[in-house]
C-alpha positions as a Markdown table, in Angstrom:
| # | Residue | x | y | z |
|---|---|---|---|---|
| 1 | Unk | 30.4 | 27.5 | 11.8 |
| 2 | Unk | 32.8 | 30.0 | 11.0 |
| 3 | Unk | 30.1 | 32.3 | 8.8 |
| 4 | Unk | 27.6 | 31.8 | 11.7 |
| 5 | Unk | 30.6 | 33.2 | 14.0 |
| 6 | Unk | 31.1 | 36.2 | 11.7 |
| 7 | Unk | 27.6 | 37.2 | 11.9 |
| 8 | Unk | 27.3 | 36.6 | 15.7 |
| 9 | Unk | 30.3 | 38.8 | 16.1 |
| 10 | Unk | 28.2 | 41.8 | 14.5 |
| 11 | Unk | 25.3 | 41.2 | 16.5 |
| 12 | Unk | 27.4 | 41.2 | 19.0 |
| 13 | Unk | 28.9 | 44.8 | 17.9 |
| 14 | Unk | 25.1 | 45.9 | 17.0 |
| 15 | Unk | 23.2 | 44.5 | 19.5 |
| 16 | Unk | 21.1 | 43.1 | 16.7 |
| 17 | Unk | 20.2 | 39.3 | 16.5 |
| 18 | Unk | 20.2 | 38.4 | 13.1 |
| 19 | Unk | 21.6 | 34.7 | 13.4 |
| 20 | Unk | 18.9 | 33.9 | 15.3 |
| 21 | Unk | 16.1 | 35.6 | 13.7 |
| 22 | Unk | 17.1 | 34.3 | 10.3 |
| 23 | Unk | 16.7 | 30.7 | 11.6 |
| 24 | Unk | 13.4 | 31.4 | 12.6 |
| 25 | Unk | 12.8 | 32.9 | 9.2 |
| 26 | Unk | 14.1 | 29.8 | 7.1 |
| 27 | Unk | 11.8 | 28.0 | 9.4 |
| 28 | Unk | 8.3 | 29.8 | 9.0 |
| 29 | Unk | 8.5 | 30.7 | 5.8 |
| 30 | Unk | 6.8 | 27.4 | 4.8 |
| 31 | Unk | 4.2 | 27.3 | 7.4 |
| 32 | Unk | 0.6 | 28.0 | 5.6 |
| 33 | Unk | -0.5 | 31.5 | 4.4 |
| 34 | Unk | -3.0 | 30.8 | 6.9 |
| 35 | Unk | -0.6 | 30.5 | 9.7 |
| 36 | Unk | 1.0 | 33.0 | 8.8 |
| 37 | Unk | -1.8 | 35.7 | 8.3 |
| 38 | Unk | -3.1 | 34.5 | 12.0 |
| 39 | Unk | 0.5 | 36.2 | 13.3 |
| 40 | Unk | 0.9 | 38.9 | 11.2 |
| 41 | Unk | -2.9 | 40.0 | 12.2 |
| 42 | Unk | -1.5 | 39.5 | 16.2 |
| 43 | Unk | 1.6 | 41.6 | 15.0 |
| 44 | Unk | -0.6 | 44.7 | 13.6 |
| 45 | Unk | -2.8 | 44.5 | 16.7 |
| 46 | Unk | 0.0 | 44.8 | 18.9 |
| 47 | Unk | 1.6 | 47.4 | 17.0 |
| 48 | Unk | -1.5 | 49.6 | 16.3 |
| 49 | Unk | -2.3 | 49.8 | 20.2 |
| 50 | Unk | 1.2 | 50.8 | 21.1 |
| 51 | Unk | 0.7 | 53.3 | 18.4 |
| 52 | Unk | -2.4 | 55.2 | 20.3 |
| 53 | Unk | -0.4 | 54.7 | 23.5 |
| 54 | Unk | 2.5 | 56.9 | 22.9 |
| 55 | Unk | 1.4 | 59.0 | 19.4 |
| 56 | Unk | -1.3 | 61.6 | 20.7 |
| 57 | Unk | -1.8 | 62.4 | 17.1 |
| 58 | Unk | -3.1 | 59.1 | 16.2 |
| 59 | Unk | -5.1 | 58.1 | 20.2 |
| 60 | Unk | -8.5 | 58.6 | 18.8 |
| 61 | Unk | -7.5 | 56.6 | 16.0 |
| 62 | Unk | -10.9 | 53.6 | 16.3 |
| 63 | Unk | -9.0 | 51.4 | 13.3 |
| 64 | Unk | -6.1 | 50.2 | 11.9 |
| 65 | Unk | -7.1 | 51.2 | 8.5 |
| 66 | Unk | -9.0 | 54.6 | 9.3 |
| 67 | Unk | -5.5 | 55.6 | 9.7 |
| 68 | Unk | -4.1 | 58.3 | 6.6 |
| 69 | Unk | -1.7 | 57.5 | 4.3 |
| 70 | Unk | 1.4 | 58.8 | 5.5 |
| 71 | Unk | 4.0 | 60.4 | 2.7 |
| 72 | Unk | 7.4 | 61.2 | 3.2 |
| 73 | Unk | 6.5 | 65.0 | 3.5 |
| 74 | Unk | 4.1 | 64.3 | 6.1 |
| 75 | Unk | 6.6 | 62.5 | 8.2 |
| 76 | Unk | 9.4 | 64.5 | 8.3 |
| 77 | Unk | 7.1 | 67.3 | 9.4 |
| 78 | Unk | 6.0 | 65.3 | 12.2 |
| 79 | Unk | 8.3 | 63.2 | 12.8 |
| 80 | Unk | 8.9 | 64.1 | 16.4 |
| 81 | Unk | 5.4 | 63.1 | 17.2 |
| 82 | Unk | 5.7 | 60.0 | 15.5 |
| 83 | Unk | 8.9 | 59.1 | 17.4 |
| 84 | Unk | 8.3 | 56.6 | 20.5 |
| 85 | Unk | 9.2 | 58.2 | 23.8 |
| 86 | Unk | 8.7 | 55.1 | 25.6 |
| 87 | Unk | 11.1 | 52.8 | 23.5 |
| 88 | Unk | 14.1 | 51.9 | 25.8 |
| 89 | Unk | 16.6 | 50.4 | 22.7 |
| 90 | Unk | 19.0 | 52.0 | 20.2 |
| 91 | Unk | 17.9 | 54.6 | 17.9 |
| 92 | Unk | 19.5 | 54.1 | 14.4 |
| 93 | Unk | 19.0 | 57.2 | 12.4 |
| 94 | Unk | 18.3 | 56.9 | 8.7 |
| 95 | Unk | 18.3 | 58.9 | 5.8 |
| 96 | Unk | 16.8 | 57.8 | 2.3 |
| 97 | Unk | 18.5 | 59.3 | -1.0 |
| 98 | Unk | 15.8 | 61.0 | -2.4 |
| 99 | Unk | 15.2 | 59.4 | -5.8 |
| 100 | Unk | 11.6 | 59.9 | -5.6 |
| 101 | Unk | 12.1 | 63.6 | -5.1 |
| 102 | Unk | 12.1 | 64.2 | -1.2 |
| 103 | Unk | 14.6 | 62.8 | 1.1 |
| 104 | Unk | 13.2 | 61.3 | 4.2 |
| 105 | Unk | 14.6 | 61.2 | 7.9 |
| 106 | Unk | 13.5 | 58.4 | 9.7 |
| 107 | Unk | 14.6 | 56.5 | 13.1 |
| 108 | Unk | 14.2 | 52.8 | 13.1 |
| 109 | Unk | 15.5 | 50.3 | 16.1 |
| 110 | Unk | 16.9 | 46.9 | 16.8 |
| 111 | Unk | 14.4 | 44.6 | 15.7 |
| 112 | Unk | 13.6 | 46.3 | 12.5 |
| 113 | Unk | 17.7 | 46.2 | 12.0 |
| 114 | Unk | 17.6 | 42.4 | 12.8 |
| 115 | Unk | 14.6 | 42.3 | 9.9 |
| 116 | Unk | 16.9 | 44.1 | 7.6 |
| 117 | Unk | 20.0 | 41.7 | 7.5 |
| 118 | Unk | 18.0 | 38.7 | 7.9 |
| 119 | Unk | 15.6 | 39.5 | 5.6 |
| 120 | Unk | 18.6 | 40.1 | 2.9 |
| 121 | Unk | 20.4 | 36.6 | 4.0 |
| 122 | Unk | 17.1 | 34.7 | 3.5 |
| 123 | Unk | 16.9 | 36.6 | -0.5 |
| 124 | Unk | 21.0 | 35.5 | -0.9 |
| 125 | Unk | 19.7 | 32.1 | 0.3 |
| 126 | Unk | 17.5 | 31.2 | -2.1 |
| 127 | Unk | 20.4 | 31.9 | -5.0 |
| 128 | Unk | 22.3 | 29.7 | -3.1 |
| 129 | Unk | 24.2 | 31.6 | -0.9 |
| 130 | Unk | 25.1 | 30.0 | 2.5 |
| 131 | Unk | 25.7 | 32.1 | 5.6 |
| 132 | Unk | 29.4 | 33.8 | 5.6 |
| 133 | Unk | 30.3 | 33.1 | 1.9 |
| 134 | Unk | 32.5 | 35.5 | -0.1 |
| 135 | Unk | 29.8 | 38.5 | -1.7 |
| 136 | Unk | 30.8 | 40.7 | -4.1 |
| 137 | Unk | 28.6 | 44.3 | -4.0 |
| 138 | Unk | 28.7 | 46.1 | -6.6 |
| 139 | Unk | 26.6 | 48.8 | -5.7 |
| 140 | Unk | 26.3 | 53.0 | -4.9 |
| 141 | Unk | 25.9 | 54.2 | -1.8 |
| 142 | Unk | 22.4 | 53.1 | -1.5 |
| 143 | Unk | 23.3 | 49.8 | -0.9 |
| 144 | Unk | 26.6 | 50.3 | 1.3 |
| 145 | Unk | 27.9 | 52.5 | 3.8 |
| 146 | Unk | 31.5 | 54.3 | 4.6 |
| 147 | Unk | 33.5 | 54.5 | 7.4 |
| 148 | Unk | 35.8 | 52.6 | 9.1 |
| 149 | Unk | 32.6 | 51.0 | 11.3 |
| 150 | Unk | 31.2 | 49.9 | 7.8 |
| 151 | Unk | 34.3 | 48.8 | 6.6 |
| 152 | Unk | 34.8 | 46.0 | 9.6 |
| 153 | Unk | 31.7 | 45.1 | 9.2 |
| 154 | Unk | 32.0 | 44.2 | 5.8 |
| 155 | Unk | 35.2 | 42.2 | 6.7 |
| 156 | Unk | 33.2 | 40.4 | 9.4 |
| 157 | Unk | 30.3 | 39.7 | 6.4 |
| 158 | Unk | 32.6 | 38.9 | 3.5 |
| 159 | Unk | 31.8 | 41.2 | 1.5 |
| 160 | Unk | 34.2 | 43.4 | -0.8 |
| 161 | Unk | 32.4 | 46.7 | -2.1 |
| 162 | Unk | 32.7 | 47.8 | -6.1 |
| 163 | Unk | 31.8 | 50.9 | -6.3 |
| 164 | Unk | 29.0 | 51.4 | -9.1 |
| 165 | Unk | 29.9 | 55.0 | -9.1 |
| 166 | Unk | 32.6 | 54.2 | -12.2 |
| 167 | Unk | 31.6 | 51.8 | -14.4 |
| 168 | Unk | 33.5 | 52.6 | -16.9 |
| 169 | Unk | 34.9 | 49.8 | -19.6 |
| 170 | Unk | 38.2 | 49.4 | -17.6 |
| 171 | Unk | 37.0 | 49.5 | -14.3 |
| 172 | Unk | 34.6 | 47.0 | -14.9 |
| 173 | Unk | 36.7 | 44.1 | -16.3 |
| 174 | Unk | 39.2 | 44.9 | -13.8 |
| 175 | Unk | 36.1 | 43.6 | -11.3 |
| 176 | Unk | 35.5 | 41.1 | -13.7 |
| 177 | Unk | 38.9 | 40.1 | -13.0 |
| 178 | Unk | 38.3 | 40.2 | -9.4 |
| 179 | Unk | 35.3 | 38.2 | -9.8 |
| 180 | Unk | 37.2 | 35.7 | -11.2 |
| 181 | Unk | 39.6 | 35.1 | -8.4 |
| 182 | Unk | 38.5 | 35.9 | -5.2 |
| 183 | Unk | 36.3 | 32.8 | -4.8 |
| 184 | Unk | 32.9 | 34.7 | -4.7 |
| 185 | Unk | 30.2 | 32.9 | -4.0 |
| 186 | Unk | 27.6 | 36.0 | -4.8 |
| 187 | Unk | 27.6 | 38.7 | -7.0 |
| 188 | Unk | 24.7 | 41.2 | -5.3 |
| 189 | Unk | 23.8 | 45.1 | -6.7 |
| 190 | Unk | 22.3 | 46.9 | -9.0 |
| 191 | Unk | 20.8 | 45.7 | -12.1 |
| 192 | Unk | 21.9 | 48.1 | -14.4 |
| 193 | Unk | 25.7 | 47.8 | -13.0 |
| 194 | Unk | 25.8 | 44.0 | -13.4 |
| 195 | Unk | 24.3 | 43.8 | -16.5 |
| 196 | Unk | 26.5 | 46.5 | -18.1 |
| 197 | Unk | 29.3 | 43.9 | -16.5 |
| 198 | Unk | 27.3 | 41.3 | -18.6 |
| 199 | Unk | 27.1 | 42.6 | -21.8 |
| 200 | Unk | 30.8 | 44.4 | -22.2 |
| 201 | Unk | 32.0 | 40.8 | -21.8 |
| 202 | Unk | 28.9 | 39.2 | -24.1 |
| 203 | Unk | 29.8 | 41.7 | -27.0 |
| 204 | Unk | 33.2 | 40.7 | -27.1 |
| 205 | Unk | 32.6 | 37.3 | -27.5 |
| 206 | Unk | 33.3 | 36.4 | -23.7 |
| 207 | Unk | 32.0 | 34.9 | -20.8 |
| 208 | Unk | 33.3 | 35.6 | -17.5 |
| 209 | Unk | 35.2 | 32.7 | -15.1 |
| 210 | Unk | 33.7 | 32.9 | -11.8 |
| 211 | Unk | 32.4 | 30.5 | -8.7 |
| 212 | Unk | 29.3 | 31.9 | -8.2 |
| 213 | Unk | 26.7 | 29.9 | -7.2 |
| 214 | Unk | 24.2 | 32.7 | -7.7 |
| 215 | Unk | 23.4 | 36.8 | -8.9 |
| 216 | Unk | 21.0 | 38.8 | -6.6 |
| 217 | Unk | 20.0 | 42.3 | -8.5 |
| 218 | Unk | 18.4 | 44.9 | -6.4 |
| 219 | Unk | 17.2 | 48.1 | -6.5 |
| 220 | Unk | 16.7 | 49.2 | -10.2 |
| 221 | Unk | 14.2 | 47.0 | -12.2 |
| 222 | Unk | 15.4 | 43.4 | -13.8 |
| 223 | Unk | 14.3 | 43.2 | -17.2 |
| 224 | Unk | 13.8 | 39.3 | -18.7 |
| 225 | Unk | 16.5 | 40.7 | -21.5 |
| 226 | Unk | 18.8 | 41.6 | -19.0 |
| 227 | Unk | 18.0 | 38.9 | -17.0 |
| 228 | Unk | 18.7 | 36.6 | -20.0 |
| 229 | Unk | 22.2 | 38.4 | -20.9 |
| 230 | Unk | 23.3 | 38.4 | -16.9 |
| 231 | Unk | 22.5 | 34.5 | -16.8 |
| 232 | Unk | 24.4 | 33.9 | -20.1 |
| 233 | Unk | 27.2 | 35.8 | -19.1 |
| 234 | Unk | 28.3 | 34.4 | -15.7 |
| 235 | Unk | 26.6 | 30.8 | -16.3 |
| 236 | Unk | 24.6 | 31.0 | -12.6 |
| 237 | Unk | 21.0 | 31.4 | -12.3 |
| 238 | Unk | 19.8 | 35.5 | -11.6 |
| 239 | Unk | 17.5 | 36.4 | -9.2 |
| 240 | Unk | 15.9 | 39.6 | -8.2 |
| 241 | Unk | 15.0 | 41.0 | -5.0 |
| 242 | Unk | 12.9 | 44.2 | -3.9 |
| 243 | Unk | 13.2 | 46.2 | -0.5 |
| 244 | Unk | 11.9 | 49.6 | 0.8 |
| 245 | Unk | 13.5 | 49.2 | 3.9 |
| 246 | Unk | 12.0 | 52.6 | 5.7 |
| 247 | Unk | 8.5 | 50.4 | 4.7 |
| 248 | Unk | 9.8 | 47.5 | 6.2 |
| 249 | Unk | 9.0 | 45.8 | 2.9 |
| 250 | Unk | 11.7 | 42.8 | 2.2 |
| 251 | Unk | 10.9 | 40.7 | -0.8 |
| 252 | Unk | 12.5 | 38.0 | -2.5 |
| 253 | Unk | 12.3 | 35.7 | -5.6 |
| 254 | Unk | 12.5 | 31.9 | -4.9 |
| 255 | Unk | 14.3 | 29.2 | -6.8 |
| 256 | Unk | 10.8 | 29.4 | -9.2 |
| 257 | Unk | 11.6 | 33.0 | -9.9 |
| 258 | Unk | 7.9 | 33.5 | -10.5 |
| 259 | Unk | 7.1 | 35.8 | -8.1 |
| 260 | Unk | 8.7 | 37.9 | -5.2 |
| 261 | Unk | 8.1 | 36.4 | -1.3 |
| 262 | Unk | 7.0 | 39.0 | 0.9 |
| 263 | Unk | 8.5 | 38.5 | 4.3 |
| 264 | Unk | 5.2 | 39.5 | 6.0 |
| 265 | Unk | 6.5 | 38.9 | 9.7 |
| 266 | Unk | 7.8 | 42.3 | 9.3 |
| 267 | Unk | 5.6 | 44.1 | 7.1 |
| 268 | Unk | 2.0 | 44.4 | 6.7 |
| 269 | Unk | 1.3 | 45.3 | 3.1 |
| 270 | Unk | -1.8 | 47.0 | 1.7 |
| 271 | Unk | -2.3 | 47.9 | -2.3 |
| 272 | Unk | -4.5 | 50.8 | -3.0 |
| 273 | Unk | -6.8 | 50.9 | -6.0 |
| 274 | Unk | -4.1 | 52.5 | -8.1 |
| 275 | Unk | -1.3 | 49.7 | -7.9 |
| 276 | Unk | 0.6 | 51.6 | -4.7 |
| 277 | Unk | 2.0 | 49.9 | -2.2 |
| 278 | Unk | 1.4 | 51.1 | 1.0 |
| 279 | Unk | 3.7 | 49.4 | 4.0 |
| 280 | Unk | 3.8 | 49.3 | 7.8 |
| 281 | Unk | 7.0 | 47.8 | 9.5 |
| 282 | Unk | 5.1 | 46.7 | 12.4 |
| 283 | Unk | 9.1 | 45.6 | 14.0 |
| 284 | Unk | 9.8 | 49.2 | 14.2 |
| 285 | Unk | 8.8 | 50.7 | 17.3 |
| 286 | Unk | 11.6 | 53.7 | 17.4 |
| 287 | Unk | 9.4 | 55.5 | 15.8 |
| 288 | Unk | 5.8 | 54.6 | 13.8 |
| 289 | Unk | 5.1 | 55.2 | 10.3 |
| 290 | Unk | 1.9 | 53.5 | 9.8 |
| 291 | Unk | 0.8 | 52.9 | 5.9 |
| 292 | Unk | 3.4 | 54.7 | 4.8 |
| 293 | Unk | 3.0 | 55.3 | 0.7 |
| 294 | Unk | 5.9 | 53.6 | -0.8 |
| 295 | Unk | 5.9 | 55.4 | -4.1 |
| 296 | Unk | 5.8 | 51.6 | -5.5 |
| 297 | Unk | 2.8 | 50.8 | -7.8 |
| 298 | Unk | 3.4 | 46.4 | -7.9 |
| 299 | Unk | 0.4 | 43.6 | -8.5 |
| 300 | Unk | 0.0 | 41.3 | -5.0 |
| 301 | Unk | -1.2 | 37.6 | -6.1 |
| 302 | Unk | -3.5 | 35.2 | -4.5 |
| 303 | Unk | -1.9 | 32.6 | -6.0 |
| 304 | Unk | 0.5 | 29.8 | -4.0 |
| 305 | Unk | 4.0 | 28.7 | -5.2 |
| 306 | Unk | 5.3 | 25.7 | -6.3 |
| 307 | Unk | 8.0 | 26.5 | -3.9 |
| 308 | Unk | 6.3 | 25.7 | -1.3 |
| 309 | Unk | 6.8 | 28.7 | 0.5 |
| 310 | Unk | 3.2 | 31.0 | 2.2 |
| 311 | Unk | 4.6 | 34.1 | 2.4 |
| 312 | Unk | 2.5 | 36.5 | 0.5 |
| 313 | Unk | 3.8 | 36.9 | -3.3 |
| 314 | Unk | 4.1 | 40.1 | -5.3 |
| 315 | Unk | 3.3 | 38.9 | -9.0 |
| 316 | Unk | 5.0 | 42.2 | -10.5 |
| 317 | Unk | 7.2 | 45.2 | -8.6 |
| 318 | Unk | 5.9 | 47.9 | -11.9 |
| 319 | Unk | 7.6 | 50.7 | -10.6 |
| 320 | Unk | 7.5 | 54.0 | -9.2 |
| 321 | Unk | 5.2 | 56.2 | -9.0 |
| 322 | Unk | 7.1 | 58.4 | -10.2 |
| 323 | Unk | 7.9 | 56.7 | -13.4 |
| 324 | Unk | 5.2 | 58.6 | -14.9 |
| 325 | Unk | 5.6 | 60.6 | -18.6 |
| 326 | Unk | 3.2 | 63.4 | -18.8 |
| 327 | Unk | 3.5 | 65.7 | -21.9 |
| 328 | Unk | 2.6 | 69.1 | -22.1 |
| 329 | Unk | -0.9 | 68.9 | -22.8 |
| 330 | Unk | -1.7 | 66.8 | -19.5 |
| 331 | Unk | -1.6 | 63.3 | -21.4 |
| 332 | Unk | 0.2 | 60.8 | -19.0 |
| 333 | Unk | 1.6 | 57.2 | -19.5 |
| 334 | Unk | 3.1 | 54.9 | -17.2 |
| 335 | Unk | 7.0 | 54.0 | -18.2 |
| 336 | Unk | 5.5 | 50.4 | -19.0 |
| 337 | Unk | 4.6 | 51.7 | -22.2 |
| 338 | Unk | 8.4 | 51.8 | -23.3 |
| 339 | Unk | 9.4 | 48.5 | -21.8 |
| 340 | Unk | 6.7 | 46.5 | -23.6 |
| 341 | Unk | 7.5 | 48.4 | -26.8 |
| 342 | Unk | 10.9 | 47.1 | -26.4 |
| 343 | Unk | 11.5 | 44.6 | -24.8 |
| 344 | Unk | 10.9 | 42.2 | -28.1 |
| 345 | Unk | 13.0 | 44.1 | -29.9 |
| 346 | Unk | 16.6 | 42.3 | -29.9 |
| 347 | Unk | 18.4 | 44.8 | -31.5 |
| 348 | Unk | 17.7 | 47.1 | -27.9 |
| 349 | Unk | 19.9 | 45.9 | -25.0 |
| 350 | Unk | 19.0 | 48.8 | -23.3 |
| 351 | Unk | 17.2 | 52.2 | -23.0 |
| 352 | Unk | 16.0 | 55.4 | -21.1 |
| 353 | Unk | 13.9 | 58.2 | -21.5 |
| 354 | Unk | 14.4 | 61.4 | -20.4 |
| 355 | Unk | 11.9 | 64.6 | -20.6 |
| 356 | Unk | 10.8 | 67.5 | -19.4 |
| 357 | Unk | 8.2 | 70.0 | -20.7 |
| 358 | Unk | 9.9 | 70.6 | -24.3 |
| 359 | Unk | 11.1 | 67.5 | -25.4 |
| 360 | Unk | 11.3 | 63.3 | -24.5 |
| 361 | Unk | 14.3 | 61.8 | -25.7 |
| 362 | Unk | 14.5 | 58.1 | -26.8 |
| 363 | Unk | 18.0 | 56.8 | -25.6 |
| 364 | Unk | 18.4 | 53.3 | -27.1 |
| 365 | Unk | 21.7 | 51.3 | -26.1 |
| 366 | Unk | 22.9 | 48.2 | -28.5 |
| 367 | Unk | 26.2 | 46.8 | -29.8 |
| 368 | Unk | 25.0 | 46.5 | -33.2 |
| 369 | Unk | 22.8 | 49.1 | -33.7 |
| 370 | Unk | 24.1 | 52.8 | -36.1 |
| 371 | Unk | 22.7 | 55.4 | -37.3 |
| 372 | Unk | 21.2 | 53.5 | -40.1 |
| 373 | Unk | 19.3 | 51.3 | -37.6 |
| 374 | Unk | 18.6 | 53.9 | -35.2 |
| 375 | Unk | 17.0 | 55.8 | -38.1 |
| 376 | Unk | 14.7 | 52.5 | -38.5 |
| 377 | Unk | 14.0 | 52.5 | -35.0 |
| 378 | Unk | 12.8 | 56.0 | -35.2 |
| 379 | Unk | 10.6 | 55.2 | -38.0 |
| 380 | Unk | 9.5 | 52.2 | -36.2 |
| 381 | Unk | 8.6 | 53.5 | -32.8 |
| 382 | Unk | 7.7 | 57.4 | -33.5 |
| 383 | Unk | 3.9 | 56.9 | -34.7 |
| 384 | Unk | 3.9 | 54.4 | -31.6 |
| 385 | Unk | 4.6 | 56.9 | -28.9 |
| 386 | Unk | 3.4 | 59.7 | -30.3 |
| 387 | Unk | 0.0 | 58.4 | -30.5 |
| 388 | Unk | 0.1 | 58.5 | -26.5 |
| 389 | Unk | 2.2 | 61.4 | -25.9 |
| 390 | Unk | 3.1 | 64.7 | -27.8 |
| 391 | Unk | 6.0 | 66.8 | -26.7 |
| 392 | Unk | 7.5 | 69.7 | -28.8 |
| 393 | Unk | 10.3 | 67.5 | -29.5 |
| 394 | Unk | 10.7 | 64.1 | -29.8 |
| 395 | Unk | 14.3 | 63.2 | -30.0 |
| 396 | Unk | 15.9 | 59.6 | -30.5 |
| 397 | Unk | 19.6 | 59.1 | -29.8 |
| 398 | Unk | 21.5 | 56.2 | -29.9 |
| 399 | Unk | 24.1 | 55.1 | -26.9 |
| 400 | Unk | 24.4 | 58.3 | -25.5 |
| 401 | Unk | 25.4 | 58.3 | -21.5 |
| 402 | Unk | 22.7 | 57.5 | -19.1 |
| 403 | Unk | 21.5 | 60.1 | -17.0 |
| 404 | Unk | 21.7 | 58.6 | -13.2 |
| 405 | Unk | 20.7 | 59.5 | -10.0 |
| 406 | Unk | 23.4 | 60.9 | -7.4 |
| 407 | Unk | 23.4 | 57.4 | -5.6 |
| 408 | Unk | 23.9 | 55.8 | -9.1 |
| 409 | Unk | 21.4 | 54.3 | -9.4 |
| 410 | Unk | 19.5 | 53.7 | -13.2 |
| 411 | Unk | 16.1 | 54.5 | -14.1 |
| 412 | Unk | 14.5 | 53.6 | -17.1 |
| 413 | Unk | 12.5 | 57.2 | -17.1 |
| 414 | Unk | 13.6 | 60.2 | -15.4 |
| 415 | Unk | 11.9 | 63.9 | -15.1 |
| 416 | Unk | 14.7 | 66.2 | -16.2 |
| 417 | Unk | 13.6 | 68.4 | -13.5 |
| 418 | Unk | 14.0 | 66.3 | -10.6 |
| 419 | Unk | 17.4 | 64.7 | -11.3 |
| 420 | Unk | 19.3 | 67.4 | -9.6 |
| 421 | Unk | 22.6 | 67.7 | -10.7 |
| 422 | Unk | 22.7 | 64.0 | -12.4 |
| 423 | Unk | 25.8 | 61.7 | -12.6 |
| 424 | Unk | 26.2 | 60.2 | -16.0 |
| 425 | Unk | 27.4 | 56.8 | -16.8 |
| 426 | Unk | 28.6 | 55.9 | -20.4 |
């Protein structure tokens, strides 16, 4: 009662309806895929004719899908046409980071807000989480806001921030320490941030004291190794969950963990032939972005879950677009290539590669590894890349700090040209 309270106090302050909404959510997430396609199909109708309605650039628009593929680019050069004169509700202005290269302005409203919390609660669910538990965030500013408006609101959630921004040896056990205390129920953030948590405290022999019920990771990819350290490490069960919330696209694993649940009730999701995930958030009518290209290249399944559960399920989140190498003759890979090449290898806790038109360099991160093994490594894995890719220089380097992204967030492969001004993380 007291959590439900909490949360009805920032509707309150929002005008959003979360409580309510997320009850509705527990509820039909089990009704058939059937079911649920019937009112996701009566959701796209309705939103596609308010669309021709009030955007004059889409009115002679006969179909749904004859509609283009928006971009980012596209939409912040129009996005005064694509905003909705007639809607009567708050305007929430948003702003993404940029990681894929191009920031993106954006308005979204009340109901899409709603979506956005309840959507996250339902994921935190599923690892156990019940509704106004302590949460722990340890996160960049990607995942959390500032200000003294954010910072009630994360009193009214229970949540207590830790910033991923320093995450270095001392800062991190001092969380640790936190963790240990404060009577979390929920450790939520980034992957690469938790698991670096995991693995300073695995390496020295140590576990870490905690009442979590559950781990959420978000944002960066969750590899099954660091999956497998995260779960050894704090003793709970780690789950991963996927968002693009300008797409409207909120996904979640289940207790199976076989899968992520797309809450469809909110988005309508298309794949294209090349593995991109192009969304429409059918609750946002502040301002349309139809099939908007997510930059996400994942595999959709036809398959049901043991769960129980009929939203749709995404069988693999790949990556970005983005998180293509392409050397200097034109040859291009998908970053796949490195995480299958190393993911068997237990001597690799973790890696990144970073290029640009002169050189890729191999970082490889492990507690055991030297320059005698990293020499091995070389000698192992050279003739394996190089018979995709040839760059000028191919450099392998061993623990070095990872290059991040100004939010801090990790990726596995970054263009040195599009980092701007990078943040590095030892």
């Amino acid at each position: 009662m007291i959590g439900s309270l909490r949360f009805r106090l920032i509707d309150l302050a929002r005008g959003t309806h979360t409580v309510s909404l997320l009850a509705t959510l527990r509820r039909n997430q089990y009704q058939s895929r059937q079911a649920l396609a019937v009112s996701e199909n009566q959701q796209l109708n309705s939103y596609f004719n308010d669309l021709r309605k009030t955007v004059p650039l889409f009115s002679q628009v006969a179909r749904f899908e004859d509609l283009p593929v928006l971009d980012k680019r596209f939409i912040n050069a129009h996005r005064d046409q694509l905003i909705n004169a007639s809607y009567q509700g708050k305007r929430v202005r948003k702003k993404t980071g940029g990681s894929t290269g191009e920031p993106l302005v954006y308005f979204t409203g009340i109901e899409a807000q709603s979506y956005l919390w309840a959507g996250l609660l339902l994921s935190w669910e599923a690892a156990g989480y019940r509704l106004g538990e302590k949460v722990a965030f340890l996160a960049g500013s990607s995942l959390f806001g500032t200000g003294y408006k954010q910072r009630l609101y994360y009193r009214l959630l229970n949540v207590t921030v830790m910033n991923a921004f320093d995450l270095s040896e001392q800062r991190l056990r001092d969380y640790a320490a936190q963790l240990g205390k404060g009577g979390f129920r929920l450790l939520y953030g980034y992957a690469s941030a938790i698991h670096r948590m995991a693995r300073l405290h695995l390496d020295a022999g140590q576990t870490l004291p905690n009442r979590l019920r559950g781990v959420v990771c978000t944002a960066e990819t969750l590899t099954p190794a660091m999956r497998a350290d995260i779960e050894q490490a704090f003793g709970v069960p780690c789950f991963s969950q996927y968002g693009c919330h300008d797409a409207g696209v909120s996904a979640f694993e289940c207790e199976q963990r076989d899968g992520f649940h797309l809450i469809s009730s909110r988005c309508h999701a298309e794949v294209l032939d090349d593995g991109r995930l192009v969304a429409t958030d059918v609750t946002n009518r502040a301002m349309f972005m139809p099939r908007y290209d997510t930059g996400d290249l994942v595999q959709m399944s036809g398959r049901s879950c043991a769960c129980g559960r009929g939203l749709p399920l995404i069988d693999k989140v790949i990556g970005r677009q983005n998180d293509i190498v392409t050397d200097p003759a034109g040859a291009v890979v998908h970053s796949e290539l490195f995480t299958h090449m190393f993911r068997e290898d237990g001597r690799i806790q973790a890696f990144q590669i970073v290029f640009d038109e002169q050189e890729l360099r191999v970082n490889l991160h492990g507690a055991q590894l030297d320059q005698a093994a990293l020499a091995g490594l070389e000698q192992q894995y050279r003739g394996r890349i190089e018979h995709s890719l040839r760059f000028p220089r191919l450099i392998f380097e061993l623990n070095a700090p990872f290059v991040t992204l100004p939010n801090s967030k990790h990726r596995f492969v970054i263009r040195r040209s599009a980092t701007a001004t990078p943040a590095t993380t030892p």
